[in-house]
VOMARPA-455389 format. One line per field, with one value per atom (N, C-alpha, C, O): residue in one letter; chain; atom name; x, y, z. Coordinates in steps of 0.05 Angstrom, whole numbers, plus 5000, padded with zeros to 4 digits. Layout:
VOMARPA-455389
resn = (a_...)
chain = (A_...)
name = (CA_...)
u = (X_...)
v = (Y_...)
w = (Z_...)
***
This chain:
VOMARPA-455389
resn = (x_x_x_x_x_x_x_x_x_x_x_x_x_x_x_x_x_x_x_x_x_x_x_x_x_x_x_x_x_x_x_x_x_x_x_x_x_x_x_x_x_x_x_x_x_x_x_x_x_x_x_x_x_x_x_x_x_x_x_x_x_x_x_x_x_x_x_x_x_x_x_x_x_x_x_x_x_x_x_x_x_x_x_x_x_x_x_x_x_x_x_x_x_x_x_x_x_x_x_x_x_x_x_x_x_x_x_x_x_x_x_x_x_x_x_x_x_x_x_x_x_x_x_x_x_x_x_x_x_x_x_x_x_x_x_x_x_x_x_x_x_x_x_x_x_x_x_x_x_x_x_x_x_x_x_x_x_x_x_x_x_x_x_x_x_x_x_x_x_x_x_x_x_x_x_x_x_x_x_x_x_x_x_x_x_x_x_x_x_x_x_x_x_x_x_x_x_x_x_x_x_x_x_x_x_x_x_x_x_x_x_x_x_x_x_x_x_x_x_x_x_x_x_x_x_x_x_x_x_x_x_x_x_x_x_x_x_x_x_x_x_x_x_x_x_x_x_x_x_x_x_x_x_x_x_x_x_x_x_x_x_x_x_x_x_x_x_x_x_x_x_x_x_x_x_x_x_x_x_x_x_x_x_x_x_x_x_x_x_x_x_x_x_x_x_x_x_x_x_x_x_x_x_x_x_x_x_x_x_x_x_x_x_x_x_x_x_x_x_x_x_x_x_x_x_x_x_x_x_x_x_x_x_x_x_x_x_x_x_x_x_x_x_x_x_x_x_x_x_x_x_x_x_x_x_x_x_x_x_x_x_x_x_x_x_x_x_x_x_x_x_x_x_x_x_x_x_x_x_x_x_x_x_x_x_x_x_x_x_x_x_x_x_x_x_x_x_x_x_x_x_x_x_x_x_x_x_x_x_x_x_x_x_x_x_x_x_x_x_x_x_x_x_x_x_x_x_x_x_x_x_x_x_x_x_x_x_x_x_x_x_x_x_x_x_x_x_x)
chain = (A_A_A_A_A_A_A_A_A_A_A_A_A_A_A_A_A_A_A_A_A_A_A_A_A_A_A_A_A_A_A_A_A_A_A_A_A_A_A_A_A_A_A_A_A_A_A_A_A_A_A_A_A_A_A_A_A_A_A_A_A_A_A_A_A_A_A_A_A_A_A_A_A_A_A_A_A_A_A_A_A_A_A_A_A_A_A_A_A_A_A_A_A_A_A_A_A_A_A_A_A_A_A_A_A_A_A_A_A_A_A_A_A_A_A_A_A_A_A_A_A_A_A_A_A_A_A_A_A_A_A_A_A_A_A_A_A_A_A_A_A_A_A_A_A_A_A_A_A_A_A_A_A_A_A_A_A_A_A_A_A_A_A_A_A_A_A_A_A_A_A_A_A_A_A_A_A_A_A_A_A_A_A_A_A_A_A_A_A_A_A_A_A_A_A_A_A_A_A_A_A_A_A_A_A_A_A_A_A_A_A_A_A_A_A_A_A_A_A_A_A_A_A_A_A_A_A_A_A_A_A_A_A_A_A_A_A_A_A_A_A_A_A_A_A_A_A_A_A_A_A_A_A_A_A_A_A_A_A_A_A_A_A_A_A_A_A_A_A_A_A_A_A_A_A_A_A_A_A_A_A_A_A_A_A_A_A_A_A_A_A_A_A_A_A_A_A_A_A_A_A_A_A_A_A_A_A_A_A_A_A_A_A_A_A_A_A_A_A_A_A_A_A_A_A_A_A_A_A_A_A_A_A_A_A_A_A_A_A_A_A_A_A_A_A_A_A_A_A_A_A_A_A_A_A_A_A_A_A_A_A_A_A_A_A_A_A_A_A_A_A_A_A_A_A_A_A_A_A_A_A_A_A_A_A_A_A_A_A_A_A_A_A_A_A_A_A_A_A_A_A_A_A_A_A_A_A_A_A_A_A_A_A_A_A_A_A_A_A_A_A_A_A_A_A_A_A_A_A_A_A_A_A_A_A_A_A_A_A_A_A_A_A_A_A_A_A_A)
name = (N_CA_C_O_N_CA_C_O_N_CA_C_O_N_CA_C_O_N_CA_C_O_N_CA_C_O_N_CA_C_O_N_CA_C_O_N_CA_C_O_N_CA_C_O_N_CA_C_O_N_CA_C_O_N_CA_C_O_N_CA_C_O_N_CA_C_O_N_CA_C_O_N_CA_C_O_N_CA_C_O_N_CA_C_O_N_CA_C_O_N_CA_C_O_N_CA_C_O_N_CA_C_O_N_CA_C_O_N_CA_C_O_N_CA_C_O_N_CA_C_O_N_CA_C_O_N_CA_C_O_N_CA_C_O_N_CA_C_O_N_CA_C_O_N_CA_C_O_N_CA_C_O_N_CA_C_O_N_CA_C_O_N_CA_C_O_N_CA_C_O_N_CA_C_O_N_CA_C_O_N_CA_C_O_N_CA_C_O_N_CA_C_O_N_CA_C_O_N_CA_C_O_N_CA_C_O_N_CA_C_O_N_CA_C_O_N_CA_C_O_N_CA_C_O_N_CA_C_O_N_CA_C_O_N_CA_C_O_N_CA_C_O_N_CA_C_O_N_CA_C_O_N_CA_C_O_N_CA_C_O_N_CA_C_O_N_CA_C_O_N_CA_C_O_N_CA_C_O_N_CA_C_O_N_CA_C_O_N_CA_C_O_N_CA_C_O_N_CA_C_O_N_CA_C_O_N_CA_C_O_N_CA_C_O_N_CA_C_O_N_CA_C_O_N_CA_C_O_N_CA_C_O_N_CA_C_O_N_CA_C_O_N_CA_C_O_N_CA_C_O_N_CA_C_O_N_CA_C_O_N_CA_C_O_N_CA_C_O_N_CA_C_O_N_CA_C_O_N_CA_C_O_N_CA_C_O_N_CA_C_O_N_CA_C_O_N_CA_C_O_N_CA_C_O_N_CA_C_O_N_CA_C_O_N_CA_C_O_N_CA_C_O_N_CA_C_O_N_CA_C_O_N_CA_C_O_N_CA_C_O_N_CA_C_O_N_CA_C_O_N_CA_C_O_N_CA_C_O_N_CA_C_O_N_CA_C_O_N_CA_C_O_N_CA_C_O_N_CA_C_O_N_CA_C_O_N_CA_C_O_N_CA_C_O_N_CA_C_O_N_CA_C_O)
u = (0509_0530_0525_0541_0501_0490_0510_0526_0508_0509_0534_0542_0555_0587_0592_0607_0582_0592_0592_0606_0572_0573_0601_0611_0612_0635_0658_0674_0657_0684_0689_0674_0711_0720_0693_0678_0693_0673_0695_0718_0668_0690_0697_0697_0702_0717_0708_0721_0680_0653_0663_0650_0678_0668_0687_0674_0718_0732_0733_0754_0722_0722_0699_0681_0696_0672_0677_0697_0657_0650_0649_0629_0675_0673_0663_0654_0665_0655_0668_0692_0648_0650_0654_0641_0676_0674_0675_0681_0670_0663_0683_0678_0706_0720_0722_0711_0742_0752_0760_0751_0777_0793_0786_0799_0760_0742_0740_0737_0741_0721_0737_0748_0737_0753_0728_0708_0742_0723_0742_0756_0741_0743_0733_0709_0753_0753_0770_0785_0762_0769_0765_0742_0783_0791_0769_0766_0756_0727_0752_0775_0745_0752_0749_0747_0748_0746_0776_0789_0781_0818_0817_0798_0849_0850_0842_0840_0839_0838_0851_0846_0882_0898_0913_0930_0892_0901_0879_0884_0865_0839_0842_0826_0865_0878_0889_0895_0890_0898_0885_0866_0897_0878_0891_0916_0877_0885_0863_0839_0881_0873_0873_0892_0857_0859_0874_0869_0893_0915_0920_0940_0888_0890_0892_0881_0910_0912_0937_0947_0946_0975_0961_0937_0981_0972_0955_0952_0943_0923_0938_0956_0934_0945_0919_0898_0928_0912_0916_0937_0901_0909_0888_0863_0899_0885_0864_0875_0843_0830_0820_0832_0802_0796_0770_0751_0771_0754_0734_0726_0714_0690_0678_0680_0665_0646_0669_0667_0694_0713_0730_0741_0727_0741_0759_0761_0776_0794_0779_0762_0785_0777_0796_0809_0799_0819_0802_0782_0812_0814_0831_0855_0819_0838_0834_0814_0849_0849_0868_0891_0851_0870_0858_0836_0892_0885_0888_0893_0884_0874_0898_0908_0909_0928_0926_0920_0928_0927_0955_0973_0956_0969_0968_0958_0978_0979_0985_1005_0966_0972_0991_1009_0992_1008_1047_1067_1043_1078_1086_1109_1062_1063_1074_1088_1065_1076_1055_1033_1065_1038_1035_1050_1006_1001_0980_0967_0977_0956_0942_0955_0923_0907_0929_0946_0937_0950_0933_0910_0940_0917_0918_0897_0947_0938_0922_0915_0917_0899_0879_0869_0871_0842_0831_0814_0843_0839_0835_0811_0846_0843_0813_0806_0805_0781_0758_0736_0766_0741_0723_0734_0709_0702_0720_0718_0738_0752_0777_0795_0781_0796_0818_0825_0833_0868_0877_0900_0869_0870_0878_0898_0856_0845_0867_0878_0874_0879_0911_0922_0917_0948_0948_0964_0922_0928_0929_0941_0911_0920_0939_0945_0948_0980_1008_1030_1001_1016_1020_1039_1004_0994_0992_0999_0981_0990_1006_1006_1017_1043_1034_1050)
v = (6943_6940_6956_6959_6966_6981_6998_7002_7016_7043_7040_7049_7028_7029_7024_7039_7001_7005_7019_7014_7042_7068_7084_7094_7082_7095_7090_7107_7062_7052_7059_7073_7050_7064_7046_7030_7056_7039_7021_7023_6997_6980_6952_6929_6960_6943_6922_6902_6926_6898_6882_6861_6886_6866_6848_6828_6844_6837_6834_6821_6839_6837_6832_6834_6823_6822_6843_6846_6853_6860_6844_6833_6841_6823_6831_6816_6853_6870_6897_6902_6917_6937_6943_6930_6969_6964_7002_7017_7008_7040_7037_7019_7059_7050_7088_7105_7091_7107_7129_7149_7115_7114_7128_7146_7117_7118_7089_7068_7091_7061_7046_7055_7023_7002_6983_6973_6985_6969_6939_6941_6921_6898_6884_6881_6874_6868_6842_6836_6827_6801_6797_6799_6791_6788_6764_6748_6763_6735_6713_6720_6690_6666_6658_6635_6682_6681_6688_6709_6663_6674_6688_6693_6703_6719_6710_6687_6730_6721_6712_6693_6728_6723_6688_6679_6670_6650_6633_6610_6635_6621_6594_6576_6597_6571_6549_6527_6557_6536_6530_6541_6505_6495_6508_6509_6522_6533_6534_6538_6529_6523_6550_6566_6556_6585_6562_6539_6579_6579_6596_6598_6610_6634_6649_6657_6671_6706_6713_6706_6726_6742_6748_6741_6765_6780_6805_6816_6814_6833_6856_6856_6876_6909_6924_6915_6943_6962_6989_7002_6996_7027_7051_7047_7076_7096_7111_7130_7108_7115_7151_7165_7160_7189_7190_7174_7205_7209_7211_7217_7208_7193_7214_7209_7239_7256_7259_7254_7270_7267_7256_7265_7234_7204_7194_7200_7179_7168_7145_7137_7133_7113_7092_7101_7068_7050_7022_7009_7019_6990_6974_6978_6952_6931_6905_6891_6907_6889_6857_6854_6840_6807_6797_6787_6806_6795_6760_6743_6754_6725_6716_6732_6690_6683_6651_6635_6640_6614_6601_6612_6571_6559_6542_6520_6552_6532_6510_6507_6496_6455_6449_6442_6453_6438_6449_6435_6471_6486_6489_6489_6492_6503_6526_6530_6546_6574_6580_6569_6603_6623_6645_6656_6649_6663_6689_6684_6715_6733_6752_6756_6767_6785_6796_6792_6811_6836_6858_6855_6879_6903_6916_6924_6920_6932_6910_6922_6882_6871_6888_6907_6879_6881_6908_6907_6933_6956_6955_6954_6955_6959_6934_6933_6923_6903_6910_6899_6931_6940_6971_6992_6971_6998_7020_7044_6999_6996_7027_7019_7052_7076_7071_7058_7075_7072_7088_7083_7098_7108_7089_7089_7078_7060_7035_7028_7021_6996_7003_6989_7028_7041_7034_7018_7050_7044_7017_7011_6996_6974_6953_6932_6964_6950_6958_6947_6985_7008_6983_6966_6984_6969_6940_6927_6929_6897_6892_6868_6898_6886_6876_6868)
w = (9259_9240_9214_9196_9216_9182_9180_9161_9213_9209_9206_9184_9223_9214_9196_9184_9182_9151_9133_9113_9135_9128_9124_9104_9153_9166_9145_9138_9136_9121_9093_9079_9084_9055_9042_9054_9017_8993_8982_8974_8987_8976_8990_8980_9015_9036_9045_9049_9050_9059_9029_9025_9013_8986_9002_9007_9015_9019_9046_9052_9066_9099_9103_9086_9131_9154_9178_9192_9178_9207_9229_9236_9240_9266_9293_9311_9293_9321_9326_9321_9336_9344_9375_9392_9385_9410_9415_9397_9435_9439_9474_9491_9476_9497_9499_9486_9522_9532_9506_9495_9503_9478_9457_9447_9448_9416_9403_9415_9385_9372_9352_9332_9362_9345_9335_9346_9303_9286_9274_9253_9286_9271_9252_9249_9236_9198_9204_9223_9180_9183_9153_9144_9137_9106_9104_9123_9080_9074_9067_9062_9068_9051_9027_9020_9009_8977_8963_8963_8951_8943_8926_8912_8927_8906_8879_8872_8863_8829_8814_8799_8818_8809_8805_8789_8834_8834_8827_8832_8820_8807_8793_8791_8783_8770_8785_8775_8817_8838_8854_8865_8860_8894_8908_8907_8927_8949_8978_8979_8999_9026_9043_9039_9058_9079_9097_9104_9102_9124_9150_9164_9154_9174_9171_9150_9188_9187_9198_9220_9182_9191_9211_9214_9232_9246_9244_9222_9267_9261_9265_9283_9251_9241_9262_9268_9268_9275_9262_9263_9253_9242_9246_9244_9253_9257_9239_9228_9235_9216_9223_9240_9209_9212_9239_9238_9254_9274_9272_9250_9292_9289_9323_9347_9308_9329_9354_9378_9338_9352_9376_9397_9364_9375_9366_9342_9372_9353_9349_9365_9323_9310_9297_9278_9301_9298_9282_9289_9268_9243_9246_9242_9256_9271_9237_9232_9227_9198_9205_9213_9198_9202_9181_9176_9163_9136_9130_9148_9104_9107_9091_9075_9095_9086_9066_9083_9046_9032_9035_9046_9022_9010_8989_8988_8972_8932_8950_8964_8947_8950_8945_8960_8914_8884_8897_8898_8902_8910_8939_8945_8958_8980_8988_9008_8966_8968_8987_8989_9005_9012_8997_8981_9008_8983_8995_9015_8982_8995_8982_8961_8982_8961_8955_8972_8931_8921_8923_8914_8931_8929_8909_8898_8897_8868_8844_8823_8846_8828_8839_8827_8866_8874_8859_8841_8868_8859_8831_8825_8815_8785_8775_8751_8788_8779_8798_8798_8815_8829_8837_8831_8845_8848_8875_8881_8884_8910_8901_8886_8907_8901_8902_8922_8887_8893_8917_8925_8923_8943_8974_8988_8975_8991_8990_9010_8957_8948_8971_8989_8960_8974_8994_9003_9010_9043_9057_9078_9037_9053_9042_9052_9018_9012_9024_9020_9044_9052_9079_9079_9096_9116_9118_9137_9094_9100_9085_9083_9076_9051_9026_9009)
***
C-alpha cells in the first residue's frame, strides 16, 4: 500500500483509506473510502456517519501504461438536531489544506 500511495494526488490519504488494490486485464483500480472524521465546517454539531453515496469511479492518469481507475465512496453524515444530510465541501477542504485546487476541483467535479 506504500508504494500506491505514492501514485495518488498529495493530500488525499488525509481524507481516504486505502481499501484495496486490484491489477486486472484492464489496468489497476485503486479503492478509497472517505475516513469518518466530519467535516469542519460542522464541528458545531452532532453528527452521525450515515454511510456512502455511491461509489464513483474515475479515470485517473496511467500507470506504466495501463489504465488506472479511482474507485472513490464518499462518506455521508446526519445533523441529529435537523436531520439534514450532510457532506465534506471540497472547496473548505482545499483552502485549509495542503490538498491543490486543483485536486479540491476534481473531486467536487466528481462527487458533488
Amino acid at each position: 500500500m506504500a508504494l500506491v500511495s505514492m501514485l495518488l494526488p498529495e493530500g488525499i490519504l488525509d481524507y481516504f483509506y486505502i481499501t484495496e488494490v486490484k491489477a486486472t486485464k484492464e489496468g489497476f483500480s485503486i479503492y478509497l473510502e472517505e475516513k469518518n472524521v466530519p467535516p469542519v465546517e460542522y464541528k458545531a454539531e452532532l453528527l452521525h456517519s450515515k454511510g456512502f453515496y455511491p461509489e464513483v469511479r474515475v479515470q485517473d492518469f496511467p500507470i506504466r501504461g495501463r489504465k488506472a481507475y479511482l474507485h472513490v465512496k464518499r462518506r455521508r453524515w446526519e445533523v441529529v438536531s435537523s436531520g439534514q444530510a450532510v457532506a465534506r465541501d471540497w472547496t473548505v477542504v482545499q483552502s485549509g489544506t495542503r490538498m491543490t485546487k486543483e485536486f479540491a476541483a476534481f473531486l467536487k467535479g466528481i462527487l458533488g
